[in-house]
C-alpha positions in Angstrom: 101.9 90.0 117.3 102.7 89.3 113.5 100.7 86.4 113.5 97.7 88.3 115.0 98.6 91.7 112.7 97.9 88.8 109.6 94.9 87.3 111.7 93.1 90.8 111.8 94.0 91.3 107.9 92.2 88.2 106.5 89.0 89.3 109.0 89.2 93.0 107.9 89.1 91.8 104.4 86.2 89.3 104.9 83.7 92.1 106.8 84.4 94.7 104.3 83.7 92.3 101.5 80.2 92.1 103.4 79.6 95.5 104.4 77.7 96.5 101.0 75.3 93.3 101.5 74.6 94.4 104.6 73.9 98.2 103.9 72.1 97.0 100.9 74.2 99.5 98.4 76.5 102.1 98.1 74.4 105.6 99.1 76.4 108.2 100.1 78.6 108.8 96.2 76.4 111.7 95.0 76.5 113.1 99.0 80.6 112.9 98.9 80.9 114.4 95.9 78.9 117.5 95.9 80.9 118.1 99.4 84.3 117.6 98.0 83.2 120.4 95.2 81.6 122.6 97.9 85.1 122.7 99.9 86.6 123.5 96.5 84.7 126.3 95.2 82.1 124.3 92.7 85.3 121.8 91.1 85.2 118.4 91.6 89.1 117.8 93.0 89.9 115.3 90.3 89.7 118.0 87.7 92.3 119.9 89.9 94.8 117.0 90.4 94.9 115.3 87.1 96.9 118.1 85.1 99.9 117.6 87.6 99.6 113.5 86.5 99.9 114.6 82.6 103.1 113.1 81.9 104.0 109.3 81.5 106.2 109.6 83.8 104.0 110.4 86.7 101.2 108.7 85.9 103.4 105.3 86.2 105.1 106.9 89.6 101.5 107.8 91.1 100.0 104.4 90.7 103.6 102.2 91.7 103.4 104.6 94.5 100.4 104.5 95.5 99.9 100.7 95.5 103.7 99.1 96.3 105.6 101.8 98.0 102.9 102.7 100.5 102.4 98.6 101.1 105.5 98.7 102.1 106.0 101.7 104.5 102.0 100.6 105.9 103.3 96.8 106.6 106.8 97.4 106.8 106.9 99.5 109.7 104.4 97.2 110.9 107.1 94.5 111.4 109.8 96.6 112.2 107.6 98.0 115.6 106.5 94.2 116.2 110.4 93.0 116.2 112.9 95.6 117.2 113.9 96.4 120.5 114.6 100.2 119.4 110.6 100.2 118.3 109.7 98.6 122.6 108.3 102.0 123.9 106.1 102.6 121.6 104.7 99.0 120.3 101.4 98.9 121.6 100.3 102.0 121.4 101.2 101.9 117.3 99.9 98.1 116.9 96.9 99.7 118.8 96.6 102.5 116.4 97.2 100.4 113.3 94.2 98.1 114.1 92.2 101.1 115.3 92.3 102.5 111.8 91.6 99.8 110.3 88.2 99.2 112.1 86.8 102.3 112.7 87.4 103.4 109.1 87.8 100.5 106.9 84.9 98.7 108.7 82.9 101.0 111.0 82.4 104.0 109.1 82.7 102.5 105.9 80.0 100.2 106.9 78.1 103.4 108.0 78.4 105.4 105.2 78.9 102.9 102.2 80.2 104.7 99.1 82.1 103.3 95.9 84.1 106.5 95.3 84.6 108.3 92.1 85.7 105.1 89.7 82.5 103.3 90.4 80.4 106.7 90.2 78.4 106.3 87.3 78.0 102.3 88.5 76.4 103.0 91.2 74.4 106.6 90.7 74.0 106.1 86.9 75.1 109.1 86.1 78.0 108.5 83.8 79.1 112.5 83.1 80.3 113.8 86.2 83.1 111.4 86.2 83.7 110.6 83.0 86.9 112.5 82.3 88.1 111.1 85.2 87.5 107.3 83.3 88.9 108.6 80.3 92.3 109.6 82.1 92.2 106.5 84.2 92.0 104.2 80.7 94.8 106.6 79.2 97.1 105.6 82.2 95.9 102.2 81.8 97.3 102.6 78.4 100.8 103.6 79.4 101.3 100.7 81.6 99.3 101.8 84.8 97.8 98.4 86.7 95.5 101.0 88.6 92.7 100.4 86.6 92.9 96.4 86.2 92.8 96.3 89.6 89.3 98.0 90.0 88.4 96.3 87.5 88.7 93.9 89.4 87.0 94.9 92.4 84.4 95.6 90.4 84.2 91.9 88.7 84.2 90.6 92.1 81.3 92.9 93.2 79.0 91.7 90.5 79.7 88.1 91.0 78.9 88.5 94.7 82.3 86.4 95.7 85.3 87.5 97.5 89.0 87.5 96.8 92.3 89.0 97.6 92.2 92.6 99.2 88.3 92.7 97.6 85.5 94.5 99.2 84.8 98.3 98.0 84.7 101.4 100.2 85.2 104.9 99.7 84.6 107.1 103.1 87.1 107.3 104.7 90.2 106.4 103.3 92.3 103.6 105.5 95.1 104.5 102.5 95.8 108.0 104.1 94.8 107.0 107.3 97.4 104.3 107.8 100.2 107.0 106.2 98.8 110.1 108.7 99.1 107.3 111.7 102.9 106.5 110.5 103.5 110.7 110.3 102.3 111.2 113.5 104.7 108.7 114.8 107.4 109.9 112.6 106.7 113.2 113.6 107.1 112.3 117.6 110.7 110.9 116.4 111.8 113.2 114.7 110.9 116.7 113.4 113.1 116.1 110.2 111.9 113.0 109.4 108.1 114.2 110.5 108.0 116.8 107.4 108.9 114.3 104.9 106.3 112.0 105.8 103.4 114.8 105.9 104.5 115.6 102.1 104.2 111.7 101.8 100.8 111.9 102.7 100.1 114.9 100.9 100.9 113.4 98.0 99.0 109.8 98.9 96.1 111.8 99.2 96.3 113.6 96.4 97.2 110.0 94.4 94.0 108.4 96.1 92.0 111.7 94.2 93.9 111.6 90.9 93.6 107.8 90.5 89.5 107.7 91.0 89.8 105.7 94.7 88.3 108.4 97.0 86.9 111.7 97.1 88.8 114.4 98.8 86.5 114.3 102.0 87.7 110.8 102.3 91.3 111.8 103.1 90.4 114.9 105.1 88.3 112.8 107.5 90.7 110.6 107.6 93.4 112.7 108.7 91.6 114.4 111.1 90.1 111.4 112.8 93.9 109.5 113.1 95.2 112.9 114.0 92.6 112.7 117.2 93.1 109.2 117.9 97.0 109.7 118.1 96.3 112.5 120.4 93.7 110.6 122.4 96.3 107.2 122.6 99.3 109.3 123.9 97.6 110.6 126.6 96.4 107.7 127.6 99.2 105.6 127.6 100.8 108.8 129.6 98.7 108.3 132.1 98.5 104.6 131.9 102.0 105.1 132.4 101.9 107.1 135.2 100.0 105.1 136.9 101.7 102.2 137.2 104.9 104.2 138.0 103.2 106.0 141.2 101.5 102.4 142.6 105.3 100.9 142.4 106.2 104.1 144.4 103.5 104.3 146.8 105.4 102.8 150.2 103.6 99.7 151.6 101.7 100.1 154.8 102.9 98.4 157.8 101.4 95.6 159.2 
């Protein structure tokens, strides 16, 4: 299963790098972000989450955050299900799940409505104002020690080049980052109630991160939610009935010959 989980990662990797060729562009940045500042009242949401990110402090949290800690809940708990007997009931529904998100959103919808997201705004629209405090506030951070912006930088640099690398390929809509943390609360949440809250703050505060550091639009976390939400939904059922199922045809009693 870890083998195949790695497998899946390279080939995720490789489409999304080609989703842009195929689309021709990113087209849906200027669409995203006059619906993110419809759903909040005429602001575009950066301007709302970057005062809480004002401090050194948080800035350098946000970004480790946001880049290392969620790697390792996302792929962490990824080996833990794949290994542990404790994990057995509920290993292919979540390794279902996991690779679920990753295609429908990181490839399927991504590839359906390609957009760079706020960082790459004025890149791909030309229109360098809307976003430009956001830049600004991104290349203070970068200042402080923040590897947020080097690293789309770097996706950038690969962009223009037209070559591929190591986690490359850009897509905005929607966002496998809170996807991927949604699907882990939803399981949490099934576990334990306790444990459940903490992990929707956690992705309260991953999706705020993914707004403050210039990665997505707002709309790209809502839709994201909402779509793992219903696919959790969708998957338990089925594997209830699945279940079922096969419980009621090892209890049906064998007609004599």
């Amino acid at each position: 299963m870890l083998i195949a989980v790695m497998y899946f990662g390279g080939v995720f990797s490789s489409v999304k790098s080609t989703l842009v060729i195929w689309q021709g562009g990113f087209h849906f940045d200027r669409q995203l972000a006059d619906i993110d500042a419809f759903l909040h009242f005429g602001v575009d949401p950066w301007r709302l989450v970057t005062p809480l990110m004002d401090s050194a402090a948080a800035r350098l949290f946000v970004g480790y955050n946001y880049s290392t800690v969620w790697s390792a809940i996302a792929f962490g708990t990824v080996f833990f299900v794949a290994q542990s007997p404790r994990a057995a009931s509920i290993r292919s529904r979540y390794l279902v799940s996991f690779m679920l998100v990753w295609v429908l959103l990181g490839n399927v919808l991504a590839g359906l409505f390609m957009s760079a997201g706020p960082v790459f705004y004025a890149q791909v629209t030309g229109d360098g104002a809307r976003f430009a405090g956001l830049s600004m506030f991104l290349e203070e951070s970068a200042a402080l020690g923040d590897n947020t912006g080097m690293y789309q930088a770097y996706l950038w640099s690969l962009r223009e080049s037209g070559q591929s690398g190591f986690a490359s390929g850009i897509s905005a809509f929607p966002s496998v980052h809170v996807g991927l943390i949604v699907m882990n609360t939803m399981f949490a949440w099934d576990a334990n109630r306790k444990f459940g809250w903490a992990m929707i703050a956690y992705s309260l505060l991953i999706m705020a991160s993914s707004v403050g550091l210039g990665w997505h639009y707002a709309v790209d976390g809502y839709v994201s939610a909402i779509l793992v939400i219903l696919m959790h939904v969708g998957l338990k059922r089925f594997y209830g009935w699945q279940s079922r199922t096969v419980q009621e045809s090892f209890m049906r009693p064998v007609s004599a010959v």
